[in-house]
C-alpha atoms as one frame of an Amber mdcrd trajectory, in Angstrom:
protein
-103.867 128.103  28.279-103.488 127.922  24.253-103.553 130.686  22.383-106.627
 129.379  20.518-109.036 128.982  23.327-112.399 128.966  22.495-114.834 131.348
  23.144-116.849 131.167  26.255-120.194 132.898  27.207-121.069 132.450  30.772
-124.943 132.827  31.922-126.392 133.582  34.884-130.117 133.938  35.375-131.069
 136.411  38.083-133.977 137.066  40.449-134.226 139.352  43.427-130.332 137.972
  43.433-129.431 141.672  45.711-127.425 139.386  48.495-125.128 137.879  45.905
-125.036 139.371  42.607-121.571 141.442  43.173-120.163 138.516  44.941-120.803
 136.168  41.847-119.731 138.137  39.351-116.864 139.468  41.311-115.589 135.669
  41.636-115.997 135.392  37.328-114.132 138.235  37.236-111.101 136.973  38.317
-110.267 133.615  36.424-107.250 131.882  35.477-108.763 132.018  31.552-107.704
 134.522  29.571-110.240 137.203  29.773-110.348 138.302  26.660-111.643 134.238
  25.675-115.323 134.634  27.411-118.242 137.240  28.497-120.303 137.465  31.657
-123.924 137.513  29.895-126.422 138.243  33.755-130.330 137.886  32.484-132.529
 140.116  35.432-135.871 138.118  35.064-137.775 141.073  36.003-136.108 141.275
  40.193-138.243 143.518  42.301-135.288 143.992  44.374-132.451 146.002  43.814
-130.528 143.799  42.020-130.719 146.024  38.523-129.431 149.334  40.871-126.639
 146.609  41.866-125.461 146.453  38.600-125.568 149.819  36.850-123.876 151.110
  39.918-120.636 148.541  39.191-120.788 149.588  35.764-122.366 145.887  35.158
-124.368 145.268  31.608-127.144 142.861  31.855-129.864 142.000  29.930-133.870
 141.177  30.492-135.912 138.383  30.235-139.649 139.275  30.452-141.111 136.074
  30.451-140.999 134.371  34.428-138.867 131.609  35.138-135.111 130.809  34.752
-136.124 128.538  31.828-136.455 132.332  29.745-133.683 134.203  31.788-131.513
 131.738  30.112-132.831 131.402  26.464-132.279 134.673  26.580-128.595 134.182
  27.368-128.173 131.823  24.681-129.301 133.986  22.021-127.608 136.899  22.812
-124.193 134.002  23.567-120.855 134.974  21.508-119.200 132.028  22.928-118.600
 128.498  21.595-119.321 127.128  25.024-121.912 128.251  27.329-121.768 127.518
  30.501-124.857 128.417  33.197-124.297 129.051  37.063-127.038 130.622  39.185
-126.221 133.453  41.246-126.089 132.011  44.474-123.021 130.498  43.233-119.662
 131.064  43.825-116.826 129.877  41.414-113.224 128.786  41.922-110.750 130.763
  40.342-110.111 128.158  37.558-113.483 127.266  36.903-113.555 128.822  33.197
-110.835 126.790  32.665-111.819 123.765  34.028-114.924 123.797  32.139-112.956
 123.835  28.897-110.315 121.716  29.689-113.044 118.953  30.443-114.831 119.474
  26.842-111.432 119.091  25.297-110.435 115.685  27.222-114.040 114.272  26.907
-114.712 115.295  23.878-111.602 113.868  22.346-112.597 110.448  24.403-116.242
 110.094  23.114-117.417 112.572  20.558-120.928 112.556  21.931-120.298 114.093
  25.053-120.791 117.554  24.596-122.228 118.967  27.978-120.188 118.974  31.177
-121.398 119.216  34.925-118.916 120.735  37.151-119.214 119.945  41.156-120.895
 121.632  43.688-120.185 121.958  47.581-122.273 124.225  49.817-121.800 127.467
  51.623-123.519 126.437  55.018-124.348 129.320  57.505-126.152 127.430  59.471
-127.129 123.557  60.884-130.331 123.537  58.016-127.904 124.416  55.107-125.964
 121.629  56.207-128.791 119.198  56.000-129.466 121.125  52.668-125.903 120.623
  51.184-126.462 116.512  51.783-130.018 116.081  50.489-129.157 118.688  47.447
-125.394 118.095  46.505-124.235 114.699  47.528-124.108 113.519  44.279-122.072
 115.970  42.661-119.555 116.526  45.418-116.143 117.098  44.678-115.475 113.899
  45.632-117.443 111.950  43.723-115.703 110.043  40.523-115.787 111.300  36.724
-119.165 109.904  34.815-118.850 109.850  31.067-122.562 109.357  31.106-124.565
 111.293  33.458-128.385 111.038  33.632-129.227 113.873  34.808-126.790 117.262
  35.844-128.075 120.378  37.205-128.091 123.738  35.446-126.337 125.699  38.853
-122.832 124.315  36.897-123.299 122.938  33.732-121.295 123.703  30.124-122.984
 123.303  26.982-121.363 123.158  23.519-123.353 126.005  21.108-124.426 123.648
  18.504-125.991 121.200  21.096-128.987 123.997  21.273-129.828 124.219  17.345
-130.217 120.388  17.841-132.034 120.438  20.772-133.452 123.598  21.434-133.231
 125.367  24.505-135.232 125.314  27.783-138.500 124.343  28.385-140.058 127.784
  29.219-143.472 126.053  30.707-141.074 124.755  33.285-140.712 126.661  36.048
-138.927 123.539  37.706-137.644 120.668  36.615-136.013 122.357  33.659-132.574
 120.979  33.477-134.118 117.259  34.285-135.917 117.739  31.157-133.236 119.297
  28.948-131.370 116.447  29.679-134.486 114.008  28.428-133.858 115.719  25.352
-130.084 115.813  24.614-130.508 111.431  26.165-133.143 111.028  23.051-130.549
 113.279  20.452-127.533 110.689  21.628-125.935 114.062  23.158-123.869 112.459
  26.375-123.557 114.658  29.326-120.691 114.235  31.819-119.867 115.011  35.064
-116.307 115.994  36.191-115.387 117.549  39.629-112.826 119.542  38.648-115.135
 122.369  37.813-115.939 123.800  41.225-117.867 126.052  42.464-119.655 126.298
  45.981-123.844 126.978  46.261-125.012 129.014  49.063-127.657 126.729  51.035
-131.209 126.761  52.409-131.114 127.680  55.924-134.760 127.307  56.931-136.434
 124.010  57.707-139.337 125.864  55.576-137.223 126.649  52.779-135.648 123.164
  52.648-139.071 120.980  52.557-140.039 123.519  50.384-137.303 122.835  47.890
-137.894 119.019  48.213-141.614 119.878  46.989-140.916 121.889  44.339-138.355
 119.685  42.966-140.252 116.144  43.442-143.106 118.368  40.871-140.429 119.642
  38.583-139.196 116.153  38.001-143.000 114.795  37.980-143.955 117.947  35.352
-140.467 117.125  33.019-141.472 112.988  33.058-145.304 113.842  32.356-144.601
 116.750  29.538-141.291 114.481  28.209-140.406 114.222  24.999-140.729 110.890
  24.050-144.603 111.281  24.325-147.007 110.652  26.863-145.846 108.036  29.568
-147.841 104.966  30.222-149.688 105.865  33.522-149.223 102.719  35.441-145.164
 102.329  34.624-144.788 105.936  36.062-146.979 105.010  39.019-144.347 101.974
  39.032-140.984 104.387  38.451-142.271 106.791  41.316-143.080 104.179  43.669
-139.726 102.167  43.554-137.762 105.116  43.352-138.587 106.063  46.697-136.417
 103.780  47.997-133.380 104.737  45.739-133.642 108.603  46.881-133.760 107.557
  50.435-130.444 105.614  49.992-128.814 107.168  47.193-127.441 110.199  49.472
-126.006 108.049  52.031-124.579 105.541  49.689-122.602 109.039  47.758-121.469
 109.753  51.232-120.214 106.822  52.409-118.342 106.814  48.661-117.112 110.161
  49.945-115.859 109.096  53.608-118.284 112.178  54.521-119.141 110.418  58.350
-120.590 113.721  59.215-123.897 112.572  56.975-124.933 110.329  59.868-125.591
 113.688  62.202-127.758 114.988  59.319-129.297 111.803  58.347-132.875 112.211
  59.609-133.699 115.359  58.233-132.224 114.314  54.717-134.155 111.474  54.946
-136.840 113.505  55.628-136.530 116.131  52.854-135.708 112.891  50.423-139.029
 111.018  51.645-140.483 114.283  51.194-139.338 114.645  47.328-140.143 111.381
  46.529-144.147 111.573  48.071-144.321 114.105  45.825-143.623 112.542  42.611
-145.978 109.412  43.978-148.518 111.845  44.588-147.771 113.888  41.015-147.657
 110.358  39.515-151.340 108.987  41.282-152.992 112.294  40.155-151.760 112.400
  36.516-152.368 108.040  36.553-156.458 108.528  38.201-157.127 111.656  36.238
């Protein structure tokens, strides 16, 4: 790397994160970027665990976020952020060694190609312990496998590997702390409506440790389908007309049903059709609930 790399701040958000936290940080530890050219900023958002004991005992700083919800853990990140890029991982996440580097490299390129991209989504792959996380990996991560092609203009990129250029945030603002899902759907509304592009490039990599109870994965599908329902409802571009969003939920249950096998068939990852009816399950499940958010918010 140049002698002139920027600054990076990495934030992670952590709760009751005791199975991973030394793992994670371990991984960030180690890059191929210069490590005097970023910080590891962790946010503890008030674990009951012993996740804080974790980290005193390796000598690890961290900070506190007393307000619930990763939304806060990682405001609080970005103000206390040195770095010119921020980048967010969760901690069940593990990072390749040149991830730092990756990250920058792909705000340089893209950057330099269209001056309005200015957030980067890395790709994520899944740690699967068992024959759940597997079905997990496919309904979750298909469409940011490291497979998958560059997009120069991404709708939507989670915030489990995502970059962020500082000033995006004084333009506009940071996360949505009456979110407690559905966060990064609607922090990407915002930067859409600011003409901030957000791209997605593989090269990034990191790999997300999975779901592996059936409870746990229907359970994600529910929460998420009311995230997304909670971000479109409480958007930014004012209140949505209640019939269209009856409309967008209803016809996009057939695009979430498909959309995973169609990324996997772009992949040449056969395996999918093993896994196919309980990721068609945990899709139809996602996508009832954003008909259902969208019926009560359109009757109410």
């Amino acid at each position: 790397m140049p002698s002139d790399n920027p600054f990076v701040s990495v934030v992670i958000p952590v709760y009751n994160g005791e199975d991973y936290v030394s793992s994670c940080i371990e991984r960030l530890k180690n890059q191929t970027y210069p490590r005097k050219d970023y910080e590891v900023i962790v946010v503890d958002n008030m674990s009951t665990d012993s996740t804080r004991e974790i980290l005193e005992s390796n000598n690890l700083g961290y900070l506190t976020a007393e307000t619930a919800g990763p939304s806060a853990a990682r405001n609080v990140g970005i103000q206390n952020a040195s770095g010119d890029i921020i980048i967010f991982i969760d901690i069940d996440c593990f990072c390749d060694p040149d991830f730092i580097e990756c990250h920058v490299k792909a705000h340089h390129f893209h950057c330099n190609n269209d001056e309005r991209i200015q957030v980067i989504g890395g790709s994520i792959s899944g740690i699967n312990n068992n024959f759940i996380a597997v079905c997990d990996d496919y309904s979750s991560w298909y469409h940011y496998h490291p497979k998958m092609d560059v997009r120069e203009n991404a709708i939507f990129l989670p915030t489990a590997n995502l970059s962020v250029a500082r000033e995006v945030f004084s333009i506009v603002g940071g996360f949505d702390e009456n979110l407690r899902y559905g966060e990064d759907l609607a922090f990407c509304m915002r930067l859409r409506d600011a003409n901030i592009r957000v791209c997605f490039d593989p090269s990034a990599k990191l790999k997300h440790v999975n779901r592996t109870s059936i409870t746990d994965l229907f359970m994600h599908a529910v929460n998420w389908g009311m995230g997304d329902n909670n971000a479109l409802i409480n958007g930014y571009r004012g209140k949505p007309n209640r019939i269209l969003l009856l409309l967008n939920s209803l016809a996009n249950v057939l695009i979430y049903m498909l959309h995973p096998a169609y990324c996997c068939i772009r992949t040449k990852r056969w395996a999918f059709i093993i896994f196919f009816p309980f990721v068609a399950a945990h899709r139809a499940v996602f996508a009832l609930t954003l008909i259902w958010g969208a019926v009560h918010y359109s009757f109410t």
